[in-house]
C-alpha positions as a Python dict, from the first residue, in 0.01 Angstrom:
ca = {
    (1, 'X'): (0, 0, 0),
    (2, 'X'): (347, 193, -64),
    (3, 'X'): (205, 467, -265),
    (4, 'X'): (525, 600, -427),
    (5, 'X'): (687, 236, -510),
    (6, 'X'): (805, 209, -901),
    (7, 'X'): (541, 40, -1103),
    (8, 'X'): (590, -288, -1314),
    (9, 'X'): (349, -76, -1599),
    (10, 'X'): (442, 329, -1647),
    (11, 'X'): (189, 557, -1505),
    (12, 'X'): (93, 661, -1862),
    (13, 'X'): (37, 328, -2000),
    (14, 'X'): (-203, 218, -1657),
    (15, 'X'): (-397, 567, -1757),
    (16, 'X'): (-393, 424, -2104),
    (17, 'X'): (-573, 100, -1958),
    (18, 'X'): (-841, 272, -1748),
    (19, 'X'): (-967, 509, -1956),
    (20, 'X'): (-935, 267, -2248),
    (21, 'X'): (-1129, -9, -2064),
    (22, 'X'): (-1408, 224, -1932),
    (23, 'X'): (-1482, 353, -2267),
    (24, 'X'): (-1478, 21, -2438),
    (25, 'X'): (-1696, -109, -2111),
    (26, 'X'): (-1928, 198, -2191),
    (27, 'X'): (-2005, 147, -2496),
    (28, 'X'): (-2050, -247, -2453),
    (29, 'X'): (-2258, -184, -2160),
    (30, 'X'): (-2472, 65, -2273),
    (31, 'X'): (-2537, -117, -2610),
    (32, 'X'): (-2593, -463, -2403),
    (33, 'X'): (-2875, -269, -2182),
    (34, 'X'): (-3066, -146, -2498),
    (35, 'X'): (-3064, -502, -2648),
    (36, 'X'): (-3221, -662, -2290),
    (37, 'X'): (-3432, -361, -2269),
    (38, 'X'): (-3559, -403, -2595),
    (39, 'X'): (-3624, -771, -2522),
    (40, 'X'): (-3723, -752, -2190),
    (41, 'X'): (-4020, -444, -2263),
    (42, 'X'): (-4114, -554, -2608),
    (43, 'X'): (-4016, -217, -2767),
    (44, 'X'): (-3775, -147, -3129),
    (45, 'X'): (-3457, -48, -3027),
    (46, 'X'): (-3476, 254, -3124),
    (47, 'X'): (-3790, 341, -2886),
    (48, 'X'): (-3600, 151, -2569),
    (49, 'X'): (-3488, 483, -2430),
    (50, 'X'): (-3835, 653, -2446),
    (51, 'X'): (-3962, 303, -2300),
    (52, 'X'): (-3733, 348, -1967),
    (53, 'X'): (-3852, 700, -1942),
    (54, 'X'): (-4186, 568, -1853),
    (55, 'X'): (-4320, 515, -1518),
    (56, 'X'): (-4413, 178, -1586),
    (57, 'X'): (-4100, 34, -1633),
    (58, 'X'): (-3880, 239, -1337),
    (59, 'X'): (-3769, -89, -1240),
    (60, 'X'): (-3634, -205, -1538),
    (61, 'X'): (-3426, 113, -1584),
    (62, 'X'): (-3302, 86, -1234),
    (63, 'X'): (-3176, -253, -1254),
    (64, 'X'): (-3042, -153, -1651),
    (65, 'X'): (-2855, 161, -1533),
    (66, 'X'): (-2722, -45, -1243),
    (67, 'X'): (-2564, -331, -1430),
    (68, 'X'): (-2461, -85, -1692),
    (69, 'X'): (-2288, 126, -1453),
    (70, 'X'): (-2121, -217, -1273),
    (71, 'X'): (-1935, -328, -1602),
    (72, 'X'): (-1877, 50, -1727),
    (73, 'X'): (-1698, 132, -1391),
    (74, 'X'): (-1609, -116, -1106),
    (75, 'X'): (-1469, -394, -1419),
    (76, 'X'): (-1228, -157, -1576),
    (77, 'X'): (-1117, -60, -1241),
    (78, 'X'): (-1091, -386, -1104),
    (79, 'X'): (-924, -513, -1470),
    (80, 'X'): (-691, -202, -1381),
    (81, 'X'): (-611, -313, -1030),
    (82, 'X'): (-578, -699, -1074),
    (83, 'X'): (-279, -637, -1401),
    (84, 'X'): (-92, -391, -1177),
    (85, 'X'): (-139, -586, -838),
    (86, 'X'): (-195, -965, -743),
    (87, 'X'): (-412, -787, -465),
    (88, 'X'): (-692, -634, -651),
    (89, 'X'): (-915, -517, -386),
    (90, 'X'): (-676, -403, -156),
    (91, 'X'): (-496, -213, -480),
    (92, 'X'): (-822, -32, -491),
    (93, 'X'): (-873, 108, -92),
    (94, 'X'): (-1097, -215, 34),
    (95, 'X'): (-882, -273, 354),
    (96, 'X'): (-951, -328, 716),
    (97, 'X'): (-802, 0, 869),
    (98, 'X'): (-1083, 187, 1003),
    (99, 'X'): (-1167, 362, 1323),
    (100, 'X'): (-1497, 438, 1456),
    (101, 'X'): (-1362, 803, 1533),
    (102, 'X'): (-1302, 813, 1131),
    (103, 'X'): (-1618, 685, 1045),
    (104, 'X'): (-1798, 952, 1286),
    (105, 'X'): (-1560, 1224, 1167),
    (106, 'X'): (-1681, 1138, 792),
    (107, 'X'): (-2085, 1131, 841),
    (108, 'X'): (-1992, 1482, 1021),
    (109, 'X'): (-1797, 1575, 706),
    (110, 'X'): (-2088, 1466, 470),
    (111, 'X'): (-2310, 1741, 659),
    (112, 'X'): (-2094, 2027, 570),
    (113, 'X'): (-2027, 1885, 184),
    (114, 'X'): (-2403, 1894, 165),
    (115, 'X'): (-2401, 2246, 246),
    (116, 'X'): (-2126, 2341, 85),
    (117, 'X'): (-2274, 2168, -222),
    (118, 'X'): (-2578, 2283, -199),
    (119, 'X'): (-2417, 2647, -199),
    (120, 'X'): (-2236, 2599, -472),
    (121, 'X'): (-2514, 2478, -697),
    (122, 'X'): (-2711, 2815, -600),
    (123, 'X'): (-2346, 2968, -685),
    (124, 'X'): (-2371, 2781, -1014),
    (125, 'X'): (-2681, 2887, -1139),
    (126, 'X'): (-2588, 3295, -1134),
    (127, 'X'): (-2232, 3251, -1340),
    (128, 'X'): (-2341, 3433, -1657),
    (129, 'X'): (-2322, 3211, -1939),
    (130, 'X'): (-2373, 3257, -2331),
    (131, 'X'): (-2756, 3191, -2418),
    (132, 'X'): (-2652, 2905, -2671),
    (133, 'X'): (-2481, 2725, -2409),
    (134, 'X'): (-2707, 2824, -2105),
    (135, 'X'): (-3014, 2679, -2363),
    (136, 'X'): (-2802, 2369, -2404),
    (137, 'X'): (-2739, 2352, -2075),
    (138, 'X'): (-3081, 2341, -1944),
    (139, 'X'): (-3173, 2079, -2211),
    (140, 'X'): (-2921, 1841, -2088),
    (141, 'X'): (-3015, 1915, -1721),
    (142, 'X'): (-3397, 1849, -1797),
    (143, 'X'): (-3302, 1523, -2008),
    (144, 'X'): (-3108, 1440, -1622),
    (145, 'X'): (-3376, 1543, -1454),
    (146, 'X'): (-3637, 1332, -1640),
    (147, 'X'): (-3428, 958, -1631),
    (148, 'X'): (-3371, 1083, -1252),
    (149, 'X'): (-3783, 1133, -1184),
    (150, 'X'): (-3817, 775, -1338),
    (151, 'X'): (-3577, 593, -1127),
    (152, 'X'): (-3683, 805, -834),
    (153, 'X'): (-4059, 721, -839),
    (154, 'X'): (-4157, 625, -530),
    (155, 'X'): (-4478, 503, -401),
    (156, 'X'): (-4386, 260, -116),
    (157, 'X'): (-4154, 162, 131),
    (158, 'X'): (-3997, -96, -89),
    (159, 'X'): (-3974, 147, -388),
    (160, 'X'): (-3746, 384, -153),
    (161, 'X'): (-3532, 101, -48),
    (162, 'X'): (-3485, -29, -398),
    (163, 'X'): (-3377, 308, -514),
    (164, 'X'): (-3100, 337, -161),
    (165, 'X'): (-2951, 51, -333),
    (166, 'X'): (-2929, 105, -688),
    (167, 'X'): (-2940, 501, -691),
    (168, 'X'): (-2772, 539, -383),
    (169, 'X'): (-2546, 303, -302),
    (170, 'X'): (-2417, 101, -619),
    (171, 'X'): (-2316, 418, -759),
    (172, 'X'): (-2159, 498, -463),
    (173, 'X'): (-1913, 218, -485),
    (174, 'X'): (-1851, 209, -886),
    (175, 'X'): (-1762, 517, -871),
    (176, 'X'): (-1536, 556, -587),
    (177, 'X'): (-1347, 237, -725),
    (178, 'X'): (-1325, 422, -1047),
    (179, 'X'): (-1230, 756, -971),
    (180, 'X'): (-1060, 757, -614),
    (181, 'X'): (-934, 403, -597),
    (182, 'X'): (-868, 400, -914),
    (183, 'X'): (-791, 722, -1132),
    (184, 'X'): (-667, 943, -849),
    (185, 'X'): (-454, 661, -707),
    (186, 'X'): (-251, 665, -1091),
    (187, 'X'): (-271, 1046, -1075),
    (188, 'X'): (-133, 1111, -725),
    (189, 'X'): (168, 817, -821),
    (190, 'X'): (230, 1016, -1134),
    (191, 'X'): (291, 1315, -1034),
    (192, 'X'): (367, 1343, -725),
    (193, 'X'): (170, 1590, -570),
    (194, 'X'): (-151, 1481, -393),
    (195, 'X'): (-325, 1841, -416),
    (196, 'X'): (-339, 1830, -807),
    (197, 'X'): (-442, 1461, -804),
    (198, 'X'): (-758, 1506, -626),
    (199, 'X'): (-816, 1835, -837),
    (200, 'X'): (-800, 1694, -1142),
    (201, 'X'): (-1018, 1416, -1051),
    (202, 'X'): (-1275, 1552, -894),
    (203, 'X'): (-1329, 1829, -1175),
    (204, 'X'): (-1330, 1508, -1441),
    (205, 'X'): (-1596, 1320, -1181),
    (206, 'X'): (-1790, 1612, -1192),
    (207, 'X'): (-1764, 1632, -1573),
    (208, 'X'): (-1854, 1265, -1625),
    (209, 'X'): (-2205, 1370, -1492),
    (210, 'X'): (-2277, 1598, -1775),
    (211, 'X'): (-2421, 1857, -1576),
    (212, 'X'): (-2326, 2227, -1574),
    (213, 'X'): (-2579, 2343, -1333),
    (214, 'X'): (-2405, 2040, -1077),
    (215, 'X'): (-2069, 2110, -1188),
    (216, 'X'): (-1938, 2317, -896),
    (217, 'X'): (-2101, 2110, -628),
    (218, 'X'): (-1998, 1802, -754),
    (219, 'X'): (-1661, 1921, -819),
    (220, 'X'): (-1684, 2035, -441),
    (221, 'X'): (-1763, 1703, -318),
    (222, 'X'): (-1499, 1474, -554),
    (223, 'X'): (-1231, 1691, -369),
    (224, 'X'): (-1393, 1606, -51),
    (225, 'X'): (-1410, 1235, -106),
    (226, 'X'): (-1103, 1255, -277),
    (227, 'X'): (-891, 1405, 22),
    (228, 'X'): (-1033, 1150, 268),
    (229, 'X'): (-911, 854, 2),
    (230, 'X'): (-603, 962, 8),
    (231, 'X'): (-566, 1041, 413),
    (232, 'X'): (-724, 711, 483),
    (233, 'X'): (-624, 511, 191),
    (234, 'X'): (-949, 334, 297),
    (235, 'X'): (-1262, 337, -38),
    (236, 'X'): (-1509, 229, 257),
    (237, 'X'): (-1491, 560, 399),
    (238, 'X'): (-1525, 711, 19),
    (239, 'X'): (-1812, 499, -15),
    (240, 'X'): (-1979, 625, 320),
    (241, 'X'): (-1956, 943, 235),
    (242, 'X'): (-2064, 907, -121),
    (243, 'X'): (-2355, 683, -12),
    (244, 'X'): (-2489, 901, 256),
    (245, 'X'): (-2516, 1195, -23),
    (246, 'X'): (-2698, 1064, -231),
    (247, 'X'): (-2898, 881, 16),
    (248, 'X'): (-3035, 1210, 101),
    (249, 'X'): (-3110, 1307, -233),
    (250, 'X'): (-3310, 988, -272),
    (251, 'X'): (-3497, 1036, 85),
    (252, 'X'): (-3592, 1362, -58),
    (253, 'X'): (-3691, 1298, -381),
    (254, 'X'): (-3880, 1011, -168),
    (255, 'X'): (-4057, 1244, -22),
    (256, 'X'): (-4167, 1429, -261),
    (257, 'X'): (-4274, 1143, -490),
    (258, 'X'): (-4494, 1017, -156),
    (259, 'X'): (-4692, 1373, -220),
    (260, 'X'): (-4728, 1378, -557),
    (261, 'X'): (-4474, 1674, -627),
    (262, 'X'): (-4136, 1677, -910),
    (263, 'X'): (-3830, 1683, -909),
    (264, 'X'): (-3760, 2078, -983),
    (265, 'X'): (-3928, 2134, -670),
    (266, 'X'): (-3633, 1970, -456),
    (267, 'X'): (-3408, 2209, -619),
    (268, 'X'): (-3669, 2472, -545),
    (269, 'X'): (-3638, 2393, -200),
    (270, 'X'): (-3277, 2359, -158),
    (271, 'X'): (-3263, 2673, -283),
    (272, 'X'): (-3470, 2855, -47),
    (273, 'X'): (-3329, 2633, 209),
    (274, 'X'): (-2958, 2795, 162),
    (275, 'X'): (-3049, 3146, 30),
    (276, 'X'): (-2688, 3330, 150),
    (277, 'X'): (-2455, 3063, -79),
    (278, 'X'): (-2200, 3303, -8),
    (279, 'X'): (-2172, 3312, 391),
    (280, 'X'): (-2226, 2938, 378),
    (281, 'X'): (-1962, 2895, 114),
    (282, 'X'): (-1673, 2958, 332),
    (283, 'X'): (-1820, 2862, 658),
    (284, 'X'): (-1860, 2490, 547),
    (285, 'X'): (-1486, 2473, 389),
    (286, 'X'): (-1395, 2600, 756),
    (287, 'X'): (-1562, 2369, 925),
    (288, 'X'): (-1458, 2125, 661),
    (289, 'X'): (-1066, 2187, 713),
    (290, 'X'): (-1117, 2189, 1106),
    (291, 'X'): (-1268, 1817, 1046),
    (292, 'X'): (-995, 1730, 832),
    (293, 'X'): (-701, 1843, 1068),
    (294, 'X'): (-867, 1567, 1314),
    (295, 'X'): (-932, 1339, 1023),
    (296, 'X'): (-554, 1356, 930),
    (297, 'X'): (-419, 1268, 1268),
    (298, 'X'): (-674, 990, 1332),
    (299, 'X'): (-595, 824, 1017),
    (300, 'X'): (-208, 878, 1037),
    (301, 'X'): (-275, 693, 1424),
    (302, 'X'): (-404, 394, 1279),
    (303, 'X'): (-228, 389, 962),
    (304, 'X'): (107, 206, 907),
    (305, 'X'): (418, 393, 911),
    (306, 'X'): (467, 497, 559),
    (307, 'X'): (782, 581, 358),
    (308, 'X'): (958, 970, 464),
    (309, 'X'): (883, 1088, 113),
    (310, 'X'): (524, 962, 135),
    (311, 'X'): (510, 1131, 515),
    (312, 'X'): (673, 1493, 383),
    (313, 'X'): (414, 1518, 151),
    (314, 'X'): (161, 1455, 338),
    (315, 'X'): (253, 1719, 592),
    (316, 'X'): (290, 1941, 266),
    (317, 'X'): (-113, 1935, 286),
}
């Protein structure tokens, strides 16, 4: 993949055609689910989203969100990918390349994002705010919370490994393809400069979530995942890293679901898990930056020789 080759479509108008597709794909998607959930649970339409938020029917909005989130993010992607390149997949980062030194190097990196994201939510939650939009805020972040607690109620070993796939893993790889393989790819051939790629994208990943009190952390670990797309140029190891995040969110809530307890009281105990955000703060990017030295020269061992304008800014990292 020469990443600095002239396009057949400007950079603005392949923008034009992702964002354009994934909103269209949104609202098609989302529309599509309430009609089958409607059907499928008996309910009006307009009661279909206080019907998923029941316990009862946690299946139904896992396997809804799922397929919603399939054609809202992977299709425009892969739409994206298959007009500018007769190699769609391999457009996107699904290649062969891959060490095992890479992979290992990446579950260690996922350690120290968790930490450094769980920091940075603590870090979050004391930036003073206006009341109006702290109160708004919290409203959105309960209304997460709640659709989360459905999807994530577990009772038995089959529950936990339905929610690995469709909570952790499928959103794993829709949204890598969308936003590293994908959006970042048409950012970092735009302009240029591979440092304000992955910023932008990972502060519009975290955005997409709707979540202040997450904002920070998630921004923290888009730049993470974002950095080892484009080292690697490899969405597997995106999607490792991505999985094995929120697989641990899902063990949790897993856990707590077995003993009867909510969802606040995960955050509760992340919190008192990592009470010093700001010693662990810069201790994790440390640790992170030491990993991605090695991570650098591993992938640059196994990669193909690239281009001298795509090496000097590389080393410009």
């Amino acid at each position: 993949m020469n990443t600095y080759q002239q396009p057949r479509i400007n950079y603005i108008s392949q923008l034009a055609i992702l964002i354009g597709g994934v909103g269209v794909m949104l609202v098609i998607s989302s529309f599509a689910m309430i009609l089958v959930a409607s059907n499928a649970l008996h309910v009006p339409l307009m009661q279909v989203p206080d019907a998923l938020n029941k316990v009862e029917n946690a299946n139904a909005a896992r396997w809804l969100n799922t397929a919603a989130a399939f054609f809202g993010l992977f299709v425009p992607a892969f739409i994206w990918a298959r007009i500018i390149s007769h190699k769609p997949f391999a457009q996107i980062g699904f290649n062969n390349i891959i060490s095992g030194k890479q992979v290992f190097l990446v579950i260690l990196m996922s350690l120290a994002a968790m930490v450094l994201s769980n920091s940075l939510s603590e870090l979050n939650q004391v930036i003073p705010m206006p009341a109006k939009f702290l109160a708004k805020a919290k409203q959105l972040e309960k209304m997460y919370d709640d659709a989360i607690s459905v999807m994530a109620n577990m009772k038995t070993t089959q529950d936990y490994l339905l929610s690995l796939f469709v909570i952790a893993l499928c959103p794993a790889i829709f949204e890598e393809v969308l936003f590293r393989g994908s959006f970042q790819q048409i950012l970092t051939n735009w302009t240029k400069k591979p440092w304000l790629a992955v910023l932008i994208t990972s502060i519009v990943f975290s955005a997409f979530h709707g979540s202040y009190f997450g904002f920070l952390s998630r921004a923290a670990l888009g730049a993470v995942l974002g950095f080892i797309f484009y080292y690697s140029r490899n969405i597997w190891l995106n999607i490792l890293l991505h999985f094995l995040n929120n697989a641990f969110i899902v063990t949790m809530l897993y856990s707590l679901s077995r003993s009867g307890r909510s969802i606040t009281e995960i955050e509760k105990a992340s919190n008192a898990s990592l009470p010093i955000f700001y010693i662990w703060i810069p201790l994790s990017i440390m640790v992170l930056v030491s990993m991605f030295i090695r991570f650098k020269k591993e992938s640059e061992r196994i990669l193909p020789a690239t281009v001298p304008e795509e090496r000097d800014e590389r080393d410009l990292l």
